[in-house]
Structures are given as structure tokens and as C-alpha cells.
C-alpha positions as CSV (number, residue, x, y, z in Angstrom):
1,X,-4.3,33.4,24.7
2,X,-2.0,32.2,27.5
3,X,-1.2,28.4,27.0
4,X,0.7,26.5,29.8
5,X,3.2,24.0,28.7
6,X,0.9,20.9,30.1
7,X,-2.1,22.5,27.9
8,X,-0.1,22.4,25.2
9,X,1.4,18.6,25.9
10,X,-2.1,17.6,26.5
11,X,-3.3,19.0,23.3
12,X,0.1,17.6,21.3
13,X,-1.0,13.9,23.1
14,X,-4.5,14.4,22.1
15,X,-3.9,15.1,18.4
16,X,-1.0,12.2,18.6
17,X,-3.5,9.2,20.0
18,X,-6.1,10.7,17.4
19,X,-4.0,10.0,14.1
20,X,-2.9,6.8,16.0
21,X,-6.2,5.8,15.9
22,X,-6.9,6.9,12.6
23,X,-3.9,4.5,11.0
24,X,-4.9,1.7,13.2
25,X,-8.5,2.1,12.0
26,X,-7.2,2.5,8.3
27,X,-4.7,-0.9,8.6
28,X,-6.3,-3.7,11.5
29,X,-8.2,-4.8,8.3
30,X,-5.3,-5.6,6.5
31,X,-3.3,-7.5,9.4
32,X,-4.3,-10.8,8.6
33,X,-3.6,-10.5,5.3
34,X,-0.1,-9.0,6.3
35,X,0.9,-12.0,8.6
36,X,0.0,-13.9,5.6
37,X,2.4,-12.7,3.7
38,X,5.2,-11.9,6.3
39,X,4.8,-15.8,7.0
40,X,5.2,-16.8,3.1
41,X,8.1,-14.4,2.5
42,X,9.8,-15.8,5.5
43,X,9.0,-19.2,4.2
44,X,11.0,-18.5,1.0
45,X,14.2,-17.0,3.4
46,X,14.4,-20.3,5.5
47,X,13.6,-22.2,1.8
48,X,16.5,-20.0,0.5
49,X,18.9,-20.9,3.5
50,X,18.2,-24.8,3.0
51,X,19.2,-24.0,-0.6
52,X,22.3,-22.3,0.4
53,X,23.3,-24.9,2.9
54,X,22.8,-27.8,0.2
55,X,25.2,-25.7,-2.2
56,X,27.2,-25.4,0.7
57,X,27.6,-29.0,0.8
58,X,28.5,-29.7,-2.8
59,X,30.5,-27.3,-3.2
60,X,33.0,-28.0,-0.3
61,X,33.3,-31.5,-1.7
62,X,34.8,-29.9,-4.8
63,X,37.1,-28.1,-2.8
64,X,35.7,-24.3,-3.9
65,X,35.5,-22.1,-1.4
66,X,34.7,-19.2,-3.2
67,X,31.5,-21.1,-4.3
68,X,31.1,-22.2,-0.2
69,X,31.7,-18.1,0.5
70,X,28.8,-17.3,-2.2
71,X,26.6,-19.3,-0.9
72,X,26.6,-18.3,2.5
73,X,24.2,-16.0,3.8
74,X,24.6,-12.4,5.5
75,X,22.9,-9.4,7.3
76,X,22.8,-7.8,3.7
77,X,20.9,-10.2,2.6
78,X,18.3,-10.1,5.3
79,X,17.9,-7.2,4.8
80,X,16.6,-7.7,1.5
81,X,13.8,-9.5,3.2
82,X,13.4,-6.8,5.4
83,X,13.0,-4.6,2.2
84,X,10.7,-7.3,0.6
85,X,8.6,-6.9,3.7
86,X,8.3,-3.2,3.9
87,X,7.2,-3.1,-0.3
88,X,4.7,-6.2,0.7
89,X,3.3,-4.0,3.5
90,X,3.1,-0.8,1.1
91,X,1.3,-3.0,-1.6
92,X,-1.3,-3.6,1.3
93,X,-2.0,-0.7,2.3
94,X,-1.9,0.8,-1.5
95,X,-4.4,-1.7,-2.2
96,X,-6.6,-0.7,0.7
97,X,-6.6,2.7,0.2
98,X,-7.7,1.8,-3.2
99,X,-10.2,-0.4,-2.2
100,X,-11.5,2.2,0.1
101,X,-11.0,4.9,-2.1
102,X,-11.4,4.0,-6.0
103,X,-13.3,0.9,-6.5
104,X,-16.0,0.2,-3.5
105,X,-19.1,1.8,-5.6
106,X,-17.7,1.6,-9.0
107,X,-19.8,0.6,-11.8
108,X,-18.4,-2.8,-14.1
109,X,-16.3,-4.1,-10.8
110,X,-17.6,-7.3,-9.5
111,X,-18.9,-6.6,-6.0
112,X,-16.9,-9.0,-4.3
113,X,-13.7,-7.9,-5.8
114,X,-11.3,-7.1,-2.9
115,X,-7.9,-5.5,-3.8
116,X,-6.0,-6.6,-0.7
117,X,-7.4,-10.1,-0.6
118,X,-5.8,-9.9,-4.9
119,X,-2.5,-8.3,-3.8
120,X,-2.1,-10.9,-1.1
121,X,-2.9,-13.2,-3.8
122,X,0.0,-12.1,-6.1
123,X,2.7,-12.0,-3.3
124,X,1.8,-15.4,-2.1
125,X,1.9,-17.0,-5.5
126,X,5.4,-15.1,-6.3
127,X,6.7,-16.3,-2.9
128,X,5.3,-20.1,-3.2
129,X,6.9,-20.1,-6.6
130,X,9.9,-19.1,-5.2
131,X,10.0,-21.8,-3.0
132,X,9.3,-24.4,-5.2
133,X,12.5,-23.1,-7.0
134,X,14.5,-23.2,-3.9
135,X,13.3,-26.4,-3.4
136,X,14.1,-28.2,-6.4
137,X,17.5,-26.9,-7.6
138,X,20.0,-29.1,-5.9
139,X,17.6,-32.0,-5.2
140,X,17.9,-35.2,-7.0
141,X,14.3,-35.9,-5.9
142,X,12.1,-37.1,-9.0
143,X,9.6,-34.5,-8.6
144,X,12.4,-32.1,-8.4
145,X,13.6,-33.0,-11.7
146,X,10.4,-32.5,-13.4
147,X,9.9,-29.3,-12.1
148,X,13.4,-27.9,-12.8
149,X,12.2,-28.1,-16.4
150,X,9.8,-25.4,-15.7
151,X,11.1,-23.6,-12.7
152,X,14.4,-21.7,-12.6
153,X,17.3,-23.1,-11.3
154,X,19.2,-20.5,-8.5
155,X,22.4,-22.6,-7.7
156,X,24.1,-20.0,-10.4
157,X,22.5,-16.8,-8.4
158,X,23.5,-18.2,-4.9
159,X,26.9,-19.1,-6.9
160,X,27.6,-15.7,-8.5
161,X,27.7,-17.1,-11.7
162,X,26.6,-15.6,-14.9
163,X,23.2,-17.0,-16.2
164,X,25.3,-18.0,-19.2
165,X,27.5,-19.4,-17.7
């Protein structure tokens, strides 16, 4: 059997757009619940920034500039984001393949138990939390207050202090 190059490009194309359209048939149900959760983790990076501009502020009326240095942000550190996103994504599509896979049909799971709707769940409750904590260190807001009592305070983190300290 004799194949040309364009048969075989054709063929390559044709096997390429089908596993395209496999994945994009296997993730467009978790796109909404992935904008969801890029918009909440990108929430807590602006949250984080305020944080690190408020630090920023007390710190340089101290005179501390390796405290004003520390709290300053970089491309490291966005990338962490990037990194938080990728695992988010992962988790999504984990939890769809188990849906798919493991628990649609499974005998003692509530039948409108959805794995991706509960993973979305999770990382929008970690990420909400960890803008409350943003939020209320360096504020001298009331509410802040209260909930510094429960919530962990990052000045020390964004500071590169020891949590002993």
C-alpha cells in the first residue's frame, strides 16, 4: 500500500480534530465550573496584592526596606497562581472523570451528588477563606478584628518572618 504524503496529512488531521473533539466533549461540562474558580483564585491574587500594598505602607513608615522588598510582589509568585490554576483545573477534570467513571450508577450515592459541582465547592471555600485572611490582617476595621481571632494573620508570610516570631 502506496500512501501519498497529503493521504497521510489528511489521515494525521483527521485523527487530530477527532481526539480534539473527544477532550472538548469530555471538558465543555466543566467550563463553568472552571471560570468559577479561575475568577475566585484570581480574587485571592488581587486580595493578596491589596495585602501586600498595605504592608507596603506600614512598613516604609518604619523605615524597613527589607520588609517593603518582602512584601512586594514578582513573576515567581504569579506563577504560583499559575500553578494553583493548573492543579484547580486537574481537580476538575479528576473529578469528572470520576463522576463519569466511578460514581454515576453506584449504589449508596445520592443521585444528585456531582463531584465537580463538590470540588468546585472546596476550592471556592479555600479561596474565599483566603480572602477573608487577606482582607483582615492589616485592617483596623472592627469586623476585621473579630475575625483575626479566627483567621490567620499573613503580614508574617508576606514579611518573611518566622510564624514564631
Amino acid at each position: 500500500m502506496n500512501c501519498t504524503s497529503t493521504e497521510i496529512l489528511t489521515l494525521l488531521k483527521s485523527i487530530a480534530a477527532g481526539a480534539a473533539g473527544v477532550i472538548w466533549a469530555f471538558t465543555a461540562p466543566i467550563v463553568p465550573y472552571a471560570e468559577l474558580c479561575t475568577f475566585v483564585v484570581f480574587l485571592d491574587y488581587f486580595s493578596a496584592r491589596q495585602l501586600g500594598r498595605r504592608l507596603r505602607r506600614k512598613m516604609s513608615d518604619g523605615g524597613e526596606k527589607d520588609a517593603v522588598a518582602a512584601a512586594s510582589f514578582s513573576s515567581a509568585r504569579f506563577g504560583r497562581v499559575i500553578s494553583t490554576l493548573v492543579r484547580v483545573y486537574l481537580a476538575l477534570v479528576l473529578a469528572a472523570a470520576i463522576q463519569n467513571l466511578v460514581v454515576e450508577g453506584m449504589a449508596g450515592i445520592p443521585t444528585g451528588f456531582n463531584c465537580v459541582k463538590f470540588v468546585t465547592g472546596v476550592v471556592c471555600f479555600r479561596q474565599l477563606m483566603s480572602v477573608l485572611e487577606n482582607e483582615s490582617t492589616c485592617s483596623d476595621a472592627a469586623w476585621a478584628r473579630r475575625a483575626r481571632r479566627y483567621l490567620i494573620d499573613k503580614s508574617a508570610r508576606y514579611l518573611g518572618l518566622d510564624d514564631n516570631d
